[in-house]
Structure formats: structure tokens, C-alpha cells
N, C-alpha and C positions, 0 to 999 in steps of 0.2 A: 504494500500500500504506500503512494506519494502525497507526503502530507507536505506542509509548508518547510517545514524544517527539512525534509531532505530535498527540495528545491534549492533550499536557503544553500545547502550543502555543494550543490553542483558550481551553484556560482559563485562560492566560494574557491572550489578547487580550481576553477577556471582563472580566478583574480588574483589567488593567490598572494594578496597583501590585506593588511589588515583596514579594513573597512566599512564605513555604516551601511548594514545595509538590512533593510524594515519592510514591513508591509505597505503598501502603495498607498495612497489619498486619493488617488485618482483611479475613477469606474473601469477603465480599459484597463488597466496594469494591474499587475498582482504584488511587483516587488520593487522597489525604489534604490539606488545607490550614490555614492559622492564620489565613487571611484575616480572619476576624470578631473574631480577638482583636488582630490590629494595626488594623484599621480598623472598628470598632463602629459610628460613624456611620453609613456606606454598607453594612454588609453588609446588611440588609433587600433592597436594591436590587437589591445582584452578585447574589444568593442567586436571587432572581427573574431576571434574567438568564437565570445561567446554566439554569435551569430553564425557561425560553423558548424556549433552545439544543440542548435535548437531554438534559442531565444529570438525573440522582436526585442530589441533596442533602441529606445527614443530618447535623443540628446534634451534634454530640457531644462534650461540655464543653470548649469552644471551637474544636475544629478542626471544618471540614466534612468527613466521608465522602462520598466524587462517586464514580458509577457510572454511563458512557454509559446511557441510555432505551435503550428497542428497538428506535427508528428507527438511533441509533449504531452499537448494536451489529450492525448489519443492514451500515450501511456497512463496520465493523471486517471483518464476516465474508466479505464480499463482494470486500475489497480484496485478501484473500490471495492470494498469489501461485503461479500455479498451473504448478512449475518441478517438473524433474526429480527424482528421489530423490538427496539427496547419496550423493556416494561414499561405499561401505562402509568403505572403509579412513581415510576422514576424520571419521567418525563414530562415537564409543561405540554398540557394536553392540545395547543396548538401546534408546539413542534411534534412530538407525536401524532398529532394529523396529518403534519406534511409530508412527516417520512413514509406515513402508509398510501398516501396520495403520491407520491413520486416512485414508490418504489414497486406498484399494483402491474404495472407492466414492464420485459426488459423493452429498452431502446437501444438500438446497434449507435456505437461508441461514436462513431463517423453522426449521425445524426442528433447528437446531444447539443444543446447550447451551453455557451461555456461561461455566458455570463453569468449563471446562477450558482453554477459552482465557484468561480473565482470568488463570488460576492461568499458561499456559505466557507469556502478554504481562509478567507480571511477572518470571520465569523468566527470559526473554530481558534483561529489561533488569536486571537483576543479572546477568548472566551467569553464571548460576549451572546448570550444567548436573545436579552431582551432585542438584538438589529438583528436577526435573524425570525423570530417571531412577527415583529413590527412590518420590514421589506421584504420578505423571501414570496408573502402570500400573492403581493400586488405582482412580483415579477413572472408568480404563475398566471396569475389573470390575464396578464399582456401573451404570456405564450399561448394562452387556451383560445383566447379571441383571436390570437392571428395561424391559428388552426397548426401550432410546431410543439416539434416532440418536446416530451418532459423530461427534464435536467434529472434521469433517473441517479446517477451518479452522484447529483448532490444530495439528494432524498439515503443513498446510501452513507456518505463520508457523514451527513447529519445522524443517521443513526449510527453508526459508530462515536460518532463523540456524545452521542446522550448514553451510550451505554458503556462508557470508559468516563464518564462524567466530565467531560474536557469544557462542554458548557451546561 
């Protein structure tokens, strides 16, 4: 399973100096860096790198915006874990709705949108349950009305964090 921390991990190995590097603020990215504003010389290099590796790469007054490619997020979606519905009674019973709402049918990996998992991947790793409650339902609304599959993958990685208590 490809949680945030072994993400964190790649592009780590790829950068190999020591540097900030967090969950994104911005809807399209998943992970943010300052790479290029501590190390100017080599970023041309990592930048390509990482983009070798898999990553999207957006320079943005000095931090990079990184977002797995599609072959990533292919593994991301593919690694989820395909476990039991957490207990209702261990579960806020709106996330435990969603999980059994997302996870009622598979979706082939290639048809999933991946904006709902970045959004529940970030979710998870602030453990922050109540913006996953709050946004996650309205994002299904928008996919049910515009007739696209459901982000079965974050319906999974959600229930693994309600059942490993992460949120």
C-alpha cells in the first residue's frame, strides 16, 4: 500500500539533500518542496529527475508543486487495500457511509478520478477526519451528476485509516 509517507520517501531518495518538503495547499498537487530555493545549482537536474521518475513538476516562485504522473497514480490506486468495512461503531457514521458508498462497486484503476483520493491521501495524513467528512461528500455529488466513476480507491485508503485509527 502507497500512503503519503512512502511518496514522501521517493522524492526524497530522488533529492537527496535535506529539505522541506509537506503536503501541498494547492487542489492539483499533492506535495510541495523548496528544493530549488536551497539548492539552485542542481535543481535543473532533480527537477528532471524527478520527472524521469514519475512526477509533474510545477516551478512556483521557488517551491516545486509535485503530483504522481499517471503511471503513479495507477500504482497509488492499485495498492489500496482491499479490507473489510471498519466497524460502524469505530467510525463517524458519515465516513463510514462513504466508505461503503465508494467501495459497493470495483472501478478498473485507469478509470478512477484522482482528485478525490489526493484530497482523502492528504486527509489521512493530517489526520484530519472532520475535511474529509465536510468535502469528500460534495466531490461525490459532482462525480454522480456528471455521470464518472467513483474514486473507489479513496472509499478504500479511507477505510483503512478509520480502521488503523489514522483519522
Amino acid at each position: 500500500m502507497i500512503l503519503l509517507e512512502d511518496l514522501r520517501e521517493d522524492i526524497r531518495g530522488i533529492l537527496g539533500s535535506p529539505c522541506m518538503l509537506r503536503v501541498s495547499r494547492q487542489e492539483k498537487y499533492l506535495l510541495v518542496t523548496d528544493f530549488e530555493r536551497r539548492y539552485p545549482d542542481g535543481a535543473g537536474n532533480k527537477m528532471n529527475r524527478l520527472c524521469a521518475a514519475g512526477w509533474i513538476v510545477r516551478p512556483d516562485g521557488g517551491v516545486w508543486q509535485m503530483d504522481p504522473g499517471d503511471e503513479k497514480w495507477l500504482a497509488v490506486i492499485r495498492s489500496a487495500p482491499a479490507e473489510a468495512p471498519a466497524s460502524p461503531d469505530d467510525a463517524p457514521p458519515a465516513l463510514y457511509s462513504l466508505v461503503l458508498r465508494l467501495t459497493k462497486a470495483p472501478v478498473p484503476a485507469e478509470l478512477q478520478p484522482v482528485a478525490p483520493l489526493r484530497f482523502v491521501l492528504k486527509a489521512i495524513d493530517r489526520g484530519d477526519a472532520a475535511a474529509a467528512e465536510a468535502r469528500l461528500p460534495a466531490m461525490i455529488s459532482v462525480l454522480l451528476r456528471q455521470k464518472k466513476p467513483m474514486p473507489e480507491a479513496a472509499g478504500r485508503f479511507l477505510n483503512y485509516a478509520l480502521r488503523n485509527q489514522l483519522i
